[in-house]
C-alpha positions in Angstrom: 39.2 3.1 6.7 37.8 1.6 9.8 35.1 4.2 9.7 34.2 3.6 6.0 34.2 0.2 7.1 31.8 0.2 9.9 29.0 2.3 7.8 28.9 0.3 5.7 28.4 -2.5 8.4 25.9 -0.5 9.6 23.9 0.3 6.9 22.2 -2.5 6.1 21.1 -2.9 10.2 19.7 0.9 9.4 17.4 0.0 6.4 15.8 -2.9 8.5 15.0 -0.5 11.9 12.9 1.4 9.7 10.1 -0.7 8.7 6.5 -1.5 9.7 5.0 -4.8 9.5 1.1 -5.0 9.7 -0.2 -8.6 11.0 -3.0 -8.7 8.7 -0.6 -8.1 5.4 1.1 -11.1 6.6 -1.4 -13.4 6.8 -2.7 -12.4 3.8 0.6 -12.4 2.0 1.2 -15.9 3.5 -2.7 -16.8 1.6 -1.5 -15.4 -0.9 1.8 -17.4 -1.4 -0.3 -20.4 -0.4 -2.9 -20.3 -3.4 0.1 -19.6 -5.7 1.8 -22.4 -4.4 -1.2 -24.5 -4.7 -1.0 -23.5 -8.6 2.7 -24.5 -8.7 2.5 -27.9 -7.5 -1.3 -28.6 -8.9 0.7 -27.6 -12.8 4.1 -29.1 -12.6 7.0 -28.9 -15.5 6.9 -32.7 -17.1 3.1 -32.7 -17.6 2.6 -29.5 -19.8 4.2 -29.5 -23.4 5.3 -25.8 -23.3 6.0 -23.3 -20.6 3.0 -21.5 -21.5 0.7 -24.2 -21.1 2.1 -24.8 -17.9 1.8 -21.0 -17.1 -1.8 -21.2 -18.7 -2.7 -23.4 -15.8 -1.1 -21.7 -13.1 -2.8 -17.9 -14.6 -6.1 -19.0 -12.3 -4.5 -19.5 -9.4 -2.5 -16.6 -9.4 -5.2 -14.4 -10.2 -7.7 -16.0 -6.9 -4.4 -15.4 -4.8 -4.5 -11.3 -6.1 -8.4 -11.1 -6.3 -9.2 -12.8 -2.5 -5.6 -11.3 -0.7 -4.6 -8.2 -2.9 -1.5 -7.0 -2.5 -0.9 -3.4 0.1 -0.7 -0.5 -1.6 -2.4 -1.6 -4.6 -5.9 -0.7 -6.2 -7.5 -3.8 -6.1 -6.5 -3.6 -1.8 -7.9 0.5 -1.3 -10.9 -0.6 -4.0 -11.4 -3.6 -1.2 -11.0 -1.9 1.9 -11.5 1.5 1.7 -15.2 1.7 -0.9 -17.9 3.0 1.0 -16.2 4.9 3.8 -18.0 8.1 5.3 -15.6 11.2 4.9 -14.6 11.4 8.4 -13.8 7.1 8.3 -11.8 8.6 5.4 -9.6 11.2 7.1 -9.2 9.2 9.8 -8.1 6.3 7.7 -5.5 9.1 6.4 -4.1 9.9 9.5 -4.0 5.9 10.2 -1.8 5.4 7.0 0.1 8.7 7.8 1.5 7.3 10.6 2.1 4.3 9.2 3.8 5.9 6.3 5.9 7.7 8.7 6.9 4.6 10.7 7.5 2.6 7.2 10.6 5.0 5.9 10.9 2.6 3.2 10.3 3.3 -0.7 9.5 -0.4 -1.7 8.2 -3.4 0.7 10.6 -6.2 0.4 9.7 -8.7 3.6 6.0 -10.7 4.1 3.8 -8.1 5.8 5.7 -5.0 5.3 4.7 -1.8 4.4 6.4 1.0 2.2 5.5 4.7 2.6 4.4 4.5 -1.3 2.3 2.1 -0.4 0.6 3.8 2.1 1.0 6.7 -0.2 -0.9 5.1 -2.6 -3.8 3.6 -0.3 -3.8 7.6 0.8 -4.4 9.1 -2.7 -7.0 6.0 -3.6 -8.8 7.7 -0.6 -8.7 11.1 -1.8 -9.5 10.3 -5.6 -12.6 8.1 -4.5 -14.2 8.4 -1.4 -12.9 12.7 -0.6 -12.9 13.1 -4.5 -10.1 15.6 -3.6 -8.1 16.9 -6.8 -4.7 15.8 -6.9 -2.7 18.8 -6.3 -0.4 17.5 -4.2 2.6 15.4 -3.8 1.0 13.8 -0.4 -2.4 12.8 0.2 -1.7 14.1 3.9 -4.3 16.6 4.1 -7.8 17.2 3.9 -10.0 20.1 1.2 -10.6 22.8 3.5 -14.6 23.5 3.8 -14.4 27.6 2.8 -12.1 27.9 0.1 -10.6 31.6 -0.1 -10.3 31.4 -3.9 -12.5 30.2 -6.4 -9.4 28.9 -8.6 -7.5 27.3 -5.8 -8.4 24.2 -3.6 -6.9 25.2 -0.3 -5.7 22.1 1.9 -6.4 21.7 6.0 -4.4 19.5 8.2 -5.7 15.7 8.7 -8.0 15.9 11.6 -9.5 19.4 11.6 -12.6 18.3 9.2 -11.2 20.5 6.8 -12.3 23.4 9.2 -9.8 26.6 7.8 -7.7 27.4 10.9 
């Protein structure tokens, strides 16, 4: 019982040890709140006759706060950050958000700042789909199209970091 009792103590101490805050996230998710705030108190309850008036006003604000600091792990954030990268800013972007997603061991971000491995899964696959225009055969975006491919009906995949050089 004791035993039972301290997992389940210790669980919730195990979930928090394995996540990874990035300092830029949280200042923009702290924009972000900011502008949204701005929206709440600049369309307060009393003053609009139904609630979606009052979310009518609010809408803009809302969508500034997503279009000026879009959330990690999102489109509108890879479209942002990642358009116009050189294939070998791209890999090395992938091995960034590798590590990152490695670090992160969570599936969703719950605190300011914090980043998921699906989202820096989804940043990763953004990357391949649009600047590598890799096809999605895998369940990672971890890797990088090899250069020689052995078979005309297969895509082999290299490791990040070998410039898709077959090794």
């Amino acid at each position: 019982m004791k035993k039972l009792l301290g997992l389940v103590l210790l669980l919730p101490l195990a979930s928090h040890a394995a996540s990874y805050i990035d300092p830029a996230a949280l200042k923009d998710d702290a924009a972000r709140r900011a502008l949204i705030q701005q929206g709440i108190k600049n369309c307060p309850r009393g003053k609009f006759p139904t609630v979606g008036d009052r979310e009518a006003c609010q809408r803009p604000y809302q969508e500034k706060a997503q279009q000026q600091y879009p959330r990690r792990g999102t489109e509108a954030y890879a479209q942002k950050h990642y358009s116009g990268m050189s294939r070998a800013q791209a890999e090395q972007k992938l091995i960034e958000l590798q590590k990152i997603a490695q670090k992160a061991g969570t599936i969703m971000s719950t605190k300011p700042g914090e980043i998921s491995r699906k989202d820096a899964e989804v940043e990763g696959w953004w990357i391949q789909r649009n600047v590598l225009k890799a096809t999605p055969t895998s369940t990672s975006p971890w890797f990088i199209e090899c250069k020689k491919q052995a078979w005309a009906a297969t895509v082999d995949q290299c490791r990040l970091g070998s410039g898709g050089a077959n090794e």
